[in-house]
C-alpha positions in Angstrom: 1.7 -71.9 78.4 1.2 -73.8 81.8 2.9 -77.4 81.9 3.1 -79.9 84.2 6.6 -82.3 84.2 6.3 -85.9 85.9 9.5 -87.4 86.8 11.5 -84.0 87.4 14.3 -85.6 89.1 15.1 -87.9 86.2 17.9 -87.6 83.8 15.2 -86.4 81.1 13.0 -84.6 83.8 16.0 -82.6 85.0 17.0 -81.4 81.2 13.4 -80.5 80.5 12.2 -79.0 83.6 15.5 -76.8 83.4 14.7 -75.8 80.0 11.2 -74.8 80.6 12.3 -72.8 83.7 14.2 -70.5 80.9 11.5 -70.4 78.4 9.8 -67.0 78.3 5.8 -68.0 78.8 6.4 -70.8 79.8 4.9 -71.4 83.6 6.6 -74.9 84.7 4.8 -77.3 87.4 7.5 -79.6 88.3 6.9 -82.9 90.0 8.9 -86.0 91.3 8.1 -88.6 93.9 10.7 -86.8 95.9 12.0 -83.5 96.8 13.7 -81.7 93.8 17.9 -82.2 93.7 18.7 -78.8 92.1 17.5 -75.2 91.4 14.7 -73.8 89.5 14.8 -69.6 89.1 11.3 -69.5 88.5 9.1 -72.8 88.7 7.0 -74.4 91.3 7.8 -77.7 92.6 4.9 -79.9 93.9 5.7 -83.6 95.2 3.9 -86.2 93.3 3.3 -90.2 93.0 2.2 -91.2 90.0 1.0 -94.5 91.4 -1.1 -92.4 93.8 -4.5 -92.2 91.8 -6.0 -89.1 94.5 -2.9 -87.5 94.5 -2.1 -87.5 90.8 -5.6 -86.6 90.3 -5.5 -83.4 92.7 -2.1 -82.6 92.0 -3.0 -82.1 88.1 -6.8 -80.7 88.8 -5.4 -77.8 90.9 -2.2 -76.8 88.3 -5.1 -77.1 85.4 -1.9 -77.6 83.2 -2.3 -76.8 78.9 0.2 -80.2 78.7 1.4 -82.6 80.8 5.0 -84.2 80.4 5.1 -87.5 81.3 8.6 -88.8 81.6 8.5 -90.5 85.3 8.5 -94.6 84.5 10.8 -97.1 86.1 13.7 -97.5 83.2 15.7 -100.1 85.1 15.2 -102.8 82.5 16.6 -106.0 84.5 15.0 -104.5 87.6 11.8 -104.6 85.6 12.3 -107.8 85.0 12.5 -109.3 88.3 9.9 -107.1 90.0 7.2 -107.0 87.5 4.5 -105.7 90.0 6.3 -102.5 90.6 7.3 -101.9 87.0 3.6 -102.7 86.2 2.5 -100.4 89.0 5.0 -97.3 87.6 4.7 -98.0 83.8 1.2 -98.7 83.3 -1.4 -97.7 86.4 1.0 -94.6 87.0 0.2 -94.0 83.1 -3.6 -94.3 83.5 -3.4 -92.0 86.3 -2.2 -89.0 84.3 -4.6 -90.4 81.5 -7.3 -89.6 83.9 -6.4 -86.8 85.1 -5.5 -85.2 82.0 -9.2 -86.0 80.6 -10.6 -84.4 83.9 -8.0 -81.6 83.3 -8.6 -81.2 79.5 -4.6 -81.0 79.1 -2.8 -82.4 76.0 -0.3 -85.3 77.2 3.7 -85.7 76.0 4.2 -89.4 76.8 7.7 -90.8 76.9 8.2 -94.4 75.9 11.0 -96.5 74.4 12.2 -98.4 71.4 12.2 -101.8 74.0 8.7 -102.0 72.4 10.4 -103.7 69.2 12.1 -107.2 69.2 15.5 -106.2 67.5 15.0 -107.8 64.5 15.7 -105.0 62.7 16.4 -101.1 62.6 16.6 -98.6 62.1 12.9 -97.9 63.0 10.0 -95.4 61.7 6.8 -94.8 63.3 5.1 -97.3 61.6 6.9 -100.3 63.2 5.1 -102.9 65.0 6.1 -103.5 68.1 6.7 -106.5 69.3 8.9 -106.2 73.0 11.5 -109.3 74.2 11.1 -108.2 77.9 8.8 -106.9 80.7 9.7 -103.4 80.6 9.1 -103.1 76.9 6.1 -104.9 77.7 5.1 -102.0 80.1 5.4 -99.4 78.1 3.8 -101.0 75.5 0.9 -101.1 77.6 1.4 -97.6 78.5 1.6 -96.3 74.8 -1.9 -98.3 74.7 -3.7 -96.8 77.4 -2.5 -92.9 76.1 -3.9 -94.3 72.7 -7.1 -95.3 74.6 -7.6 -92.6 76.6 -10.2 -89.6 76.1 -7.5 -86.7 75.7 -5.0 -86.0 73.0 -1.7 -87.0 72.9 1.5 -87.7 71.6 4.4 -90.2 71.9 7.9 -89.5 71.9 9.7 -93.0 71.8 13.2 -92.4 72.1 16.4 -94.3 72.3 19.2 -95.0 75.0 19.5 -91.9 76.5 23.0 -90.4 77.9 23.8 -87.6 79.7 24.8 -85.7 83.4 22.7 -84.9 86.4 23.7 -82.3 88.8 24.3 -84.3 91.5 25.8 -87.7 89.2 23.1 -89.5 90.4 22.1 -91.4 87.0 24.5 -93.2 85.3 24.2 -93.9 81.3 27.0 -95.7 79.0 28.9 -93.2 78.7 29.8 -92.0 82.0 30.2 -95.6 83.0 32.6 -95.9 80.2 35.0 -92.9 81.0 34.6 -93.2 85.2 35.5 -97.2 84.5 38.8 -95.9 82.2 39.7 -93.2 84.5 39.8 -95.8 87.3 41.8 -98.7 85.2 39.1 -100.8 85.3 39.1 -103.3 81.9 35.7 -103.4 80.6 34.0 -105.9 78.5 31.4 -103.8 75.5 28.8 -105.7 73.5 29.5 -105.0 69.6 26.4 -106.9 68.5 23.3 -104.6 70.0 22.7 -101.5 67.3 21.4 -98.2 68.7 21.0 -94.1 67.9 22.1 -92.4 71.0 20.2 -89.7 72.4 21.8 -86.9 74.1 19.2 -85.6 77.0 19.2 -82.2 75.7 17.8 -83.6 72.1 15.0 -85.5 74.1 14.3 -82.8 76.2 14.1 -80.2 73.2 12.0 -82.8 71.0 9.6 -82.9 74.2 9.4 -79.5 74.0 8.7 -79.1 70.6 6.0 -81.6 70.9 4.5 -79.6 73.4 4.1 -76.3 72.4 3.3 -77.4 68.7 0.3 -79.7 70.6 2.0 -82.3 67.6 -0.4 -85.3 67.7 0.7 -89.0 67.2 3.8 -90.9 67.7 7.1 -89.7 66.8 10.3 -91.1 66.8 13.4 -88.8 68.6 17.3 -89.5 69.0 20.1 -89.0 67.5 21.0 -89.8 63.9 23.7 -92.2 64.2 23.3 -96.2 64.2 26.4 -97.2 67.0 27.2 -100.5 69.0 27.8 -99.9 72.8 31.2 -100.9 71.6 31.2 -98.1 69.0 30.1 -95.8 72.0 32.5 -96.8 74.4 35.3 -96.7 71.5 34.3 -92.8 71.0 33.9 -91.2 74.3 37.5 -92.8 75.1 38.8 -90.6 72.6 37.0 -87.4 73.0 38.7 -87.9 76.7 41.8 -89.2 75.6 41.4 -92.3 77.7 42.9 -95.6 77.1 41.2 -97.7 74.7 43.1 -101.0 75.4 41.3 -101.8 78.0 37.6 -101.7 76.1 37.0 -105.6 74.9 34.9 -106.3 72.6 32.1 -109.4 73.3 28.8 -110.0 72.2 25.4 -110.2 73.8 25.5 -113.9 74.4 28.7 -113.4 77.1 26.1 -111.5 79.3 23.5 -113.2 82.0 21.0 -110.4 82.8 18.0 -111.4 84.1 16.0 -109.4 81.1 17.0 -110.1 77.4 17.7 -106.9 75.3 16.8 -106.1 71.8 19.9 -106.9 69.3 18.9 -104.0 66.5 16.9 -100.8 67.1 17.9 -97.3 66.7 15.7 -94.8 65.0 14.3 -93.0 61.6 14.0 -89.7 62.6 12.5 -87.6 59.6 8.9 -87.5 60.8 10.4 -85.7 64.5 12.7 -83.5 62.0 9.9 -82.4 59.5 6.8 -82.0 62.0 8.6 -80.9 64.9 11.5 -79.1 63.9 13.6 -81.6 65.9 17.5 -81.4 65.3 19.5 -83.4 67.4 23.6 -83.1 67.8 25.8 -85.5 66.3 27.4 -87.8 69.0 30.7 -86.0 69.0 28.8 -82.7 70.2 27.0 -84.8 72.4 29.9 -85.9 74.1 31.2 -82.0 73.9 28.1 -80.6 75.8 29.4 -83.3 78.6 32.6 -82.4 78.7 32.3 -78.5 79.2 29.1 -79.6 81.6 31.4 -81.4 83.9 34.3 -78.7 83.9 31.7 -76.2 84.8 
């Protein structure tokens, strides 16, 4: 099976395109705005905009891919926020690029998007829940789950939920890394107890996207991990696993925070539909932070 990975230098795009580069039939076209941060044994690379119509359009005509992975989007929720045009420009023309290219193509389409498409009210969530988003980045890909929905091709959507994990090169930072680097250092840090989430180990996303892609599973599906946590709860549990000092984690509440883009108070996920149809089984939090752990050793 050919597929073609958007975003490869992500956090996500760096798990997946790593695992497809292992899989046995599996021919990988990897792609990033930039040139690729670490080593593939067996892939090809190919430099890609998303925002570039032509290019994206050339780019997936020539590979001819059976499915397209699209996990490239700008995920920097305040920066969103305050520079609407270029979130606009990444989350929503970049998605009707590959939309139209993947009709031209005839390739099936993974499409990643988010639980900031719900309001917080409540959680967990199924994949019946209407979204309703608090801020312009959940607005974006709200309008980019609409125009996969629109388009001439078929699809599916993997929403998934705040996503933690290690690069290569420590470029990305997620929750908890900025938890133990801020413990390790001394640094007193103030944790929100009020937002409720599921964690999603990279790994878990990147296997679910898999999954999705080589079963061609149609519609929207739901994929994190099991367990509803506060950031507080998070922050609380990776000091432990790294025998840090948990004194100096305070806890506060959302309304402490001035961030330029409000966040949803209650998500986190319902994750039987993913578990049944896909086969999707993601690792508890603890083995999450495990995989992390013997990561940065090695």
């Amino acid at each position: 099976m050919r597929i073609l990975v958007t975003g490869a230098n992500g956090l996500l795009g760096q798990k997946l395109s790593k695992l497809l580069d292992q899989k046995p039939g599996v021919q990988l076209i990897a792609t990033a705005r930039k040139p690729i941060t670490y080593s593939l044994s067996k892939s090809k690379f190919r430099i890609l905009d998303i925002t570039n119509q032509n290019e994206t359009e050339k780019i997936i005509l020539e590979a001819r891919p059976e499915v397209v992975i699209h996990t490239a989007a700008m995920t920097q929720v305040d920066q969103c926020e305050t520079d609407k045009e270029a979130c606009w420009k990444a989350n929503v023309t970049g998605v009707e690029n590959v939309v139209h290219a993947c009709e031209k193509s005839d390739s099936f389409l993974v499409h990643v998007s988010t639980d900031f498409i719900f309001d917080g009210t409540h959680g967990p969530l199924d994949e019946t829940a209407i979204p309703n988003p608090v801020n312009f980045y959940g607005e974006s890909k709200l309008a980019g789950e609409n125009v996969v929905m629109e388009g001439k091709l078929e699809w599916a959507i993997l929403r998934t939920v705040l996503v933690y994990g290690i690069t290569d090169d420590m470029s990305r930072s997620n929750i908890v890394l900025w938890v133990k680097k801020s413990l390790e250092e001394g640094k007193m840090i103030n944790v929100v107890n009020d937002q409720w989430r599921t964690p999603t180990l990279a790994e878990d996303l990147a296997m679910g996207c898999y999954l999705a892609a080589t079963k061609k599973a149609k519609g929207i599906f739901h994929i994190s991990g099991e367990k509803m946590m506060t950031p507080y709860d998070i922050a609380i549990e990776t000091a432990d696993f790294f025998n840090l000092n948990k004194s100096l984690i305070k806890q506060t509440d959302s309304s402490k925070f001035k961030q330029p883009a409000t966040r949803p108070l209650k998500t986190g996920f319902i994750i039987e539909k993913a578990n049944r149809e896909l086969g999707y089984q993601p690792h508890s939090f603890r083995d999450g932070l495990k995989i992390i752990g013997n990561q940065l050793k090695g």
